[in-house]
N, CA and C atoms as a LAMMPS dump frame, in Angstrom:
ITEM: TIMESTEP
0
ITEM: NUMBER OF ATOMS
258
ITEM: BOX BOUNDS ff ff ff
-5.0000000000000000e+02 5.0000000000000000e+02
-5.0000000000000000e+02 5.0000000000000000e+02
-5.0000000000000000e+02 5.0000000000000000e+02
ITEM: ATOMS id mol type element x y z
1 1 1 N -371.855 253.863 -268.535
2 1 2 C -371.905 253.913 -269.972
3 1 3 C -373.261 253.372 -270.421
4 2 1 N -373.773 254.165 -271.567
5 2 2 C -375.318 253.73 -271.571
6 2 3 C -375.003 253.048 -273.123
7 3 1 N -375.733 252.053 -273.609
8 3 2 C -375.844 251.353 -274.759
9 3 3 C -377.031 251.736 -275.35
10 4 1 N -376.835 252.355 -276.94
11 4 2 C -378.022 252.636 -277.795
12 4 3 C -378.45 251.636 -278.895
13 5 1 N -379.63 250.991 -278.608
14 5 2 C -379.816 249.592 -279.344
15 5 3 C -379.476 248.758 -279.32
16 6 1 N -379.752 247.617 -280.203
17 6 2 C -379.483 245.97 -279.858
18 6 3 C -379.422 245.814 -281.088
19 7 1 N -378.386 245.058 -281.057
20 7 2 C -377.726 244.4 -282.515
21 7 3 C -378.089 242.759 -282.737
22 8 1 N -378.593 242.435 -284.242
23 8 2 C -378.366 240.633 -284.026
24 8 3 C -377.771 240.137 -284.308
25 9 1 N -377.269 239.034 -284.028
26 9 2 C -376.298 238.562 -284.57
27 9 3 C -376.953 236.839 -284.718
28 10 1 N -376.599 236.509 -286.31
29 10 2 C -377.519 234.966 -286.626
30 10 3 C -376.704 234.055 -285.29
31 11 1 N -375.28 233.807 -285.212
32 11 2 C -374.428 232.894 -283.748
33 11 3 C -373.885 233.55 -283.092
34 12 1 N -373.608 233.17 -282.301
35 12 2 C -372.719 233.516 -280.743
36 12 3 C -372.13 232.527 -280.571
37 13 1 N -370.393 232.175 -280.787
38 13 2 C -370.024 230.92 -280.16
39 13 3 C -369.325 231.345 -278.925
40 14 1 N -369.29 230.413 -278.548
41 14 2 C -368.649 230.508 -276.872
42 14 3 C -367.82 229.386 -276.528
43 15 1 N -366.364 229.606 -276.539
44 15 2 C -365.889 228.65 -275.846
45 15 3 C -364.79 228.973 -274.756
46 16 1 N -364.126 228.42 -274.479
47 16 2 C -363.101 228.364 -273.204
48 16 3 C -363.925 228.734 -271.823
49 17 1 N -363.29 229.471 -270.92
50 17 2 C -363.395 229.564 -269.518
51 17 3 C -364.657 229.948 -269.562
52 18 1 N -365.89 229.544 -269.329
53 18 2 C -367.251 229.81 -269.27
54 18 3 C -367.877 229.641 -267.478
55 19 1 N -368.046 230.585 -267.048
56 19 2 C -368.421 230.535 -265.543
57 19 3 C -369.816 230.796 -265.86
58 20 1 N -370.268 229.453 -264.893
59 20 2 C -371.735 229.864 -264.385
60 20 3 C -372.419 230.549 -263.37
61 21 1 N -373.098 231.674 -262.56
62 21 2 C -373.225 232.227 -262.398
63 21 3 C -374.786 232.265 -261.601
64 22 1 N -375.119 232.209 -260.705
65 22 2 C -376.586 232.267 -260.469
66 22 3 C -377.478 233.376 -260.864
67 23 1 N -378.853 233.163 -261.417
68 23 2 C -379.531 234.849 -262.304
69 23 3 C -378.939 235.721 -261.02
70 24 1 N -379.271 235.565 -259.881
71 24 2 C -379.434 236.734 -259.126
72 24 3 C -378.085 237.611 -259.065
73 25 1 N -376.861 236.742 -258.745
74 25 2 C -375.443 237.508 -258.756
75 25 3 C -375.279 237.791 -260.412
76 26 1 N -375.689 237.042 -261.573
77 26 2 C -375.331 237.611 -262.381
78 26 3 C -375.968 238.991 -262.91
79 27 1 N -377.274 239.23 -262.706
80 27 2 C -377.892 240.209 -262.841
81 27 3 C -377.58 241.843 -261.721
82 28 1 N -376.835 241.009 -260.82
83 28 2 C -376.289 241.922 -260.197
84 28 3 C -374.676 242.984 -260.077
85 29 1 N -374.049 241.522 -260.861
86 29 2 C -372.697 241.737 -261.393
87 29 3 C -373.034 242.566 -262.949
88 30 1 N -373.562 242.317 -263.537
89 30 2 C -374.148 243.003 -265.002
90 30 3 C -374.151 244.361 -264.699
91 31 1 N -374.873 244.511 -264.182
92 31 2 C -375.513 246.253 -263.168
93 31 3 C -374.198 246.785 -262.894
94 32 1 N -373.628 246.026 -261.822
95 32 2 C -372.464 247.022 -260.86
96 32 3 C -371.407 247.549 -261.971
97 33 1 N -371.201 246.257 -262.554
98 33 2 C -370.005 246.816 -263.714
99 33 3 C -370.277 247.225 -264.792
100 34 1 N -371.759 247.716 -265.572
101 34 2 C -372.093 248.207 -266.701
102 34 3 C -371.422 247.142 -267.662
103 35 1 N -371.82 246.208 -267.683
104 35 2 C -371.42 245.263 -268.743
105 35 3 C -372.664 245.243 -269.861
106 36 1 N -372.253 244.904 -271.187
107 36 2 C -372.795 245.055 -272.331
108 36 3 C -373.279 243.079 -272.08
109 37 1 N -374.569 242.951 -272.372
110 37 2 C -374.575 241.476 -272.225
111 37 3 C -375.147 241.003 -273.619
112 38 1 N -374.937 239.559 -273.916
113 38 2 C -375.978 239.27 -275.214
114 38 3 C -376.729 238.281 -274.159
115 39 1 N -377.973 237.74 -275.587
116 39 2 C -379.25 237.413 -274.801
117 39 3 C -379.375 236.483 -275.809
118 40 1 N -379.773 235.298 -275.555
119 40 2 C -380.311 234.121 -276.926
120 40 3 C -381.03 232.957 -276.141
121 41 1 N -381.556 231.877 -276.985
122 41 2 C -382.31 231.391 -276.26
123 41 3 C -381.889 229.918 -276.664
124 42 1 N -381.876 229.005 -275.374
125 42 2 C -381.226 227.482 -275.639
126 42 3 C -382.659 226.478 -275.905
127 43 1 N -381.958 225.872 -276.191
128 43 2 C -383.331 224.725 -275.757
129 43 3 C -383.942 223.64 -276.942
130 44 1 N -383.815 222.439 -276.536
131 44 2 C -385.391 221.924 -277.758
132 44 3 C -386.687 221.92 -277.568
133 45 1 N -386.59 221.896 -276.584
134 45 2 C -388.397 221.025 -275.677
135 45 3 C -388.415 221.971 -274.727
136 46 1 N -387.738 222.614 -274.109
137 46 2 C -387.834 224.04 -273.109
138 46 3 C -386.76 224.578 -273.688
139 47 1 N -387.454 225.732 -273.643
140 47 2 C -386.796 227.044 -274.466
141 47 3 C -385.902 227.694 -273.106
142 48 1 N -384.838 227.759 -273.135
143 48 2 C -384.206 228.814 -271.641
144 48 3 C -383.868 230.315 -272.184
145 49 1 N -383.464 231.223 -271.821
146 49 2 C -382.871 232.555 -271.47
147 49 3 C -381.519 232.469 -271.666
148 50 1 N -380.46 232.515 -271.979
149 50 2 C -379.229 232.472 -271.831
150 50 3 C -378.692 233.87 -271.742
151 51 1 N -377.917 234.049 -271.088
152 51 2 C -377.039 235.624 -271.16
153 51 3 C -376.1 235.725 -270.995
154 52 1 N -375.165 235.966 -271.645
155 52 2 C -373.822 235.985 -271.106
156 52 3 C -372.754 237.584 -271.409
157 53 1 N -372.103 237.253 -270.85
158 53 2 C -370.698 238.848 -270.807
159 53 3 C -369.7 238.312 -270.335
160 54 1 N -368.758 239.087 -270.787
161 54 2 C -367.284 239.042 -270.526
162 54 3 C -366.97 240.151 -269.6
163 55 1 N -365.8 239.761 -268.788
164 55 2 C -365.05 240.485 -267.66
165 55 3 C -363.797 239.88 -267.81
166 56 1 N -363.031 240.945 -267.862
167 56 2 C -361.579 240.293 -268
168 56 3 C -360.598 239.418 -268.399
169 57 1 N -361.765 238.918 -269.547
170 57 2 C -360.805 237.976 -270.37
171 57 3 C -362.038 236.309 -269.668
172 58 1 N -362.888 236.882 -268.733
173 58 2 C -363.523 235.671 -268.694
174 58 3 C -365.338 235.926 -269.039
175 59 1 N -366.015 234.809 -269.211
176 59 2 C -366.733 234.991 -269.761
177 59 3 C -367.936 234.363 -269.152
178 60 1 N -368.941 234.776 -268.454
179 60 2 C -369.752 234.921 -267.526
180 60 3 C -371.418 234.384 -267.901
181 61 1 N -372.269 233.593 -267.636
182 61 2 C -373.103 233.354 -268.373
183 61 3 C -374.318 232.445 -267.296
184 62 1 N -375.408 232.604 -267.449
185 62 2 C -376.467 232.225 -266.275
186 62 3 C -377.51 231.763 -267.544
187 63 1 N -378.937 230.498 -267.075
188 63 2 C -379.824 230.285 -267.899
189 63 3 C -380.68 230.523 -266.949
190 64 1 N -381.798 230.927 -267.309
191 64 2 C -383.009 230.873 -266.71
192 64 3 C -384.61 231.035 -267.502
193 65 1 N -385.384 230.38 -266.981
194 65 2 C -386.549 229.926 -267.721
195 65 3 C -387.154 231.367 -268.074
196 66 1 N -387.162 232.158 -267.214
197 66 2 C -388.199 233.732 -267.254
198 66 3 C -387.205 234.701 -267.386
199 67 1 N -387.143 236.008 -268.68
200 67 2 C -386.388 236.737 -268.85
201 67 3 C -385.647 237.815 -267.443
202 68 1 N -384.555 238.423 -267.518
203 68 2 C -384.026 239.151 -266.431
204 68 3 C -384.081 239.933 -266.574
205 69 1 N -384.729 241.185 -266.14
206 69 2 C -385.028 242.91 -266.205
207 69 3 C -383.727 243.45 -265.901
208 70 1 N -383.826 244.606 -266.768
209 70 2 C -382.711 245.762 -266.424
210 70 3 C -381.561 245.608 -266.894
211 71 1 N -381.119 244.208 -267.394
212 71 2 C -379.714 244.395 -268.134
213 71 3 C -379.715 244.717 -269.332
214 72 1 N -378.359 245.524 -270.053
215 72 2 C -378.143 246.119 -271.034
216 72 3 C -377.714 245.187 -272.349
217 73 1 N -378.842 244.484 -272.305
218 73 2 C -378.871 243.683 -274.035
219 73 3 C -378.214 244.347 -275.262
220 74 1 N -377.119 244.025 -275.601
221 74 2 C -376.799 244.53 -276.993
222 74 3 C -376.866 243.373 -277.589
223 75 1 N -376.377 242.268 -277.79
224 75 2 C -376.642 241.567 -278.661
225 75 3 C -377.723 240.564 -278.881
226 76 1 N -378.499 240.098 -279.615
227 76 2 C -379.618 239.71 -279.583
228 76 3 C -379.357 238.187 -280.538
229 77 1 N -379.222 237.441 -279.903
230 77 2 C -378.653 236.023 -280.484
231 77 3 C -379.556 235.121 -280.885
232 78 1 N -379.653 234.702 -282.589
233 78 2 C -380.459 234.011 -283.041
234 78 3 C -380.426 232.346 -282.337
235 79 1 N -378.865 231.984 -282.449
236 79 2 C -378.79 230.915 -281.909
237 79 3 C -377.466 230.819 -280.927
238 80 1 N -377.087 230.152 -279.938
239 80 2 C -376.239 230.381 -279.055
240 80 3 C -374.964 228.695 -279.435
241 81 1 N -373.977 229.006 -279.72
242 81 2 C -373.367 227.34 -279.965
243 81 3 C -372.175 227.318 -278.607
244 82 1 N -371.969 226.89 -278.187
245 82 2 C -370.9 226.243 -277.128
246 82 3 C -370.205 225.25 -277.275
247 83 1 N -368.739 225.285 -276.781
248 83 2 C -368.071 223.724 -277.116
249 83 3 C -367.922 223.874 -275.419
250 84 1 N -368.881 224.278 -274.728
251 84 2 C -368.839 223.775 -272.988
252 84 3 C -370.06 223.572 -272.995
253 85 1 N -370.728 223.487 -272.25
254 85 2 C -371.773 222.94 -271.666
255 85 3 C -372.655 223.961 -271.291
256 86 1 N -373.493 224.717 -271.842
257 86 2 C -374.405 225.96 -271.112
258 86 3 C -375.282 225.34 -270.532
């Protein structure tokens, strides 16, 4: 399934079952299953990458300092809020 454009959205909250994920399996799990991901950025003093998607009712999410090629960004997150710990 191919995604046309990227949407913004001002928050993204995120809470319950939040799995962390290393970039490499998550960027790889993204791919295999055509998952729709959003993209926002954490940080005060270092800015991170955040990305996250859902699978099955759970909700999947990796940080990393340098953006990740090739996944299908739809949502484009001004600010990212969590009641877990990203």
């Amino acid at each position: 399934m191919k995604f046309k454009g990227v949407l913004t959205a001002s928050r993204v909250t995120v809470g319950g079952l939040a799995i962390k994920l290393n970039p490499y399996y998550f960027q790889q799990f993204a791919l295999r299953e055509y998952l729709p991901v959003v993209h926002g950025m954490k940080g005060i003093f270092t800015k991170h990458h955040v990305y996250l998607t859902v699978h099955e009712g759970m909700t999947f999410y990796t940080k990393v300092e340098d953006p990740l090629p090739g996944l299908q960004v739809v949502v484009e997150a001004d600010k990212i809020f969590s009641y877990v710990q990203l």
